[in-house]
N, C-alpha and C positions, 0 to 999 in steps of 0.2 A: 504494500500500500504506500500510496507516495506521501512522503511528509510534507508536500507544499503547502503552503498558506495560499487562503482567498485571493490576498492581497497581491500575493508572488507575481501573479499572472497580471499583474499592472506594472509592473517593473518593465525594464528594458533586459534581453538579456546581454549578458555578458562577454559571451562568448561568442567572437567568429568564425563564422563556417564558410570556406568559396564556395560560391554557385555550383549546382549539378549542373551536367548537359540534360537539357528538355529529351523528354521522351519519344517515341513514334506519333505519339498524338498531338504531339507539338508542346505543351504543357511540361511546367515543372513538373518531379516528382511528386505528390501530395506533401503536405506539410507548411512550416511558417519557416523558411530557409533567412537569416540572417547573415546580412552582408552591407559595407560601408558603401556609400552612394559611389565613389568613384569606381569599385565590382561590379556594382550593377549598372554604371554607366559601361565601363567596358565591357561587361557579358550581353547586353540588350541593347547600348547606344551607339551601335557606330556602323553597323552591318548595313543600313540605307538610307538614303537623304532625308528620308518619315523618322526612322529612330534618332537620326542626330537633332531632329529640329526635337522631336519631345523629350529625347535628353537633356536638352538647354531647359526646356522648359518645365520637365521633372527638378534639375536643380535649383531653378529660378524658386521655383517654389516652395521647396523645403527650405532654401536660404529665409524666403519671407516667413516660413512659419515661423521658423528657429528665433529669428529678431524679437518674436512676439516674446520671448521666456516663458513661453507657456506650453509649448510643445512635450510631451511626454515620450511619445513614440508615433512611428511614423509604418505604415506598409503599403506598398503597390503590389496591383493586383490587376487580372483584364491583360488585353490582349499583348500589351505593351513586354510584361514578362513569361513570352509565349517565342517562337520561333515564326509567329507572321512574318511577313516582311517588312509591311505598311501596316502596323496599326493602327485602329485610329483616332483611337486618342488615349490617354491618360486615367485609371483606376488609382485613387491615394484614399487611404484612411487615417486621421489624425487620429489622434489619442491626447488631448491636452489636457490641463493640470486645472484641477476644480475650482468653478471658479472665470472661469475663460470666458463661458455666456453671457459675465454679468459685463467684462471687460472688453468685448471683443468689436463691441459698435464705436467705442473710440479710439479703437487702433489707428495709427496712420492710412490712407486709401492704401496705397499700395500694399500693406501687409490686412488689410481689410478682405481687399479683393480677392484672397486665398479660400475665405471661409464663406464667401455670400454667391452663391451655383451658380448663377445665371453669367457672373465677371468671370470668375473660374474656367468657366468653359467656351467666354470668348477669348480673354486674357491667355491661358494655358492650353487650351484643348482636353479639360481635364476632367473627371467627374472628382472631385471630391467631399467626401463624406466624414464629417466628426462631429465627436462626444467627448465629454470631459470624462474625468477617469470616473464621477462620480457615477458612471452606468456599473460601477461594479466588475469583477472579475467574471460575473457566473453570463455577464450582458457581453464583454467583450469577446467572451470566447464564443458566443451565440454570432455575434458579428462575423466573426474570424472565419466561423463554422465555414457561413455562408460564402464570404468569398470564396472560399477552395474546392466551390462547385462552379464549373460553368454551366454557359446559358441551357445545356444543354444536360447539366446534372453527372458531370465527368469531374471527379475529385480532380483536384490540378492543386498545386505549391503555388503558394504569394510570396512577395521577399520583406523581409523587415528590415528599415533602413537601421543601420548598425550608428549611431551618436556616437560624435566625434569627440566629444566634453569629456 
């Protein structure tokens, strides 16, 4: 039986793992694979003129959350960390620090524009989706669950961006 705590699973982990090669089905292996953004910029950013432009724009992004200090953890997800060619756009899940909803309308525009959908995805090409940690560990991994099915209900691996702090 594992000794984790609720709480565990709101942490970042610690440890890094390099990317797997994607499968036959194109998809990661199943699971939450952890890796520092410039891994997953070189394993997924650089193979066609689609992935470099949302490489920039996966790291635009995370730079603007991170400025917020509110940023907890971070994962992509979606066709981006798949063996497409041309994805087409951007899967991220925030994880920010409780508290973020009450702060997050006077952020600056530009680090605003990460969290309000409709700028996100003309800004980034992105879908992004966040909760503060106060959904709980038993919510986050319900979250988690889901992304590691595709549209199509095929287990597939998301990455967790590995914190540089």
């Amino acid at each position: 039986m594992s000794t984790a705590q609720p709480h565990d699973l709101l942490e970042p982990k610690a440890e890094w793992m390099s990317l797997p090669e994607t499968l036959a089905s194109g998809f990661l292996p199943p699971g939450v694979h952890v890796a520092k953004l410039d891994a997953i910029i070189e394993h997924f950013g650089v193979a066609t003129p689609r992935r470099v432009v949302l490489a920039g724009r996966l790291r635009e992004l995370l730079h603007l959350a991170q400025a917020t200090e509110y940023l907890q953890r971070a994962f992509v997800f979606g066709s981006f960390v798949t063996d497409v060619p041309f994805p087409r756009d951007l899967d991220v899940f925030l994880l920010m620090q409780a508290g973020f909803d009450r702060v997050f309308q006077s952020l600056p525009p530009d680090q605003r524009k990460v969290f309000e959908h409709e700028q996100a995805q003309l800004v980034f090409e992105a879908d992004i989706f966040w909760a503060t940690e106060a959904i709980g560990a038993d919510e986050l991994t319900a979250w988690l669950s889901v992304y590691q099915l595709s549209r199509e209900l095929v287990p597939r691996g998301i990455v967790e961006v590995e914190r540089d702090d």
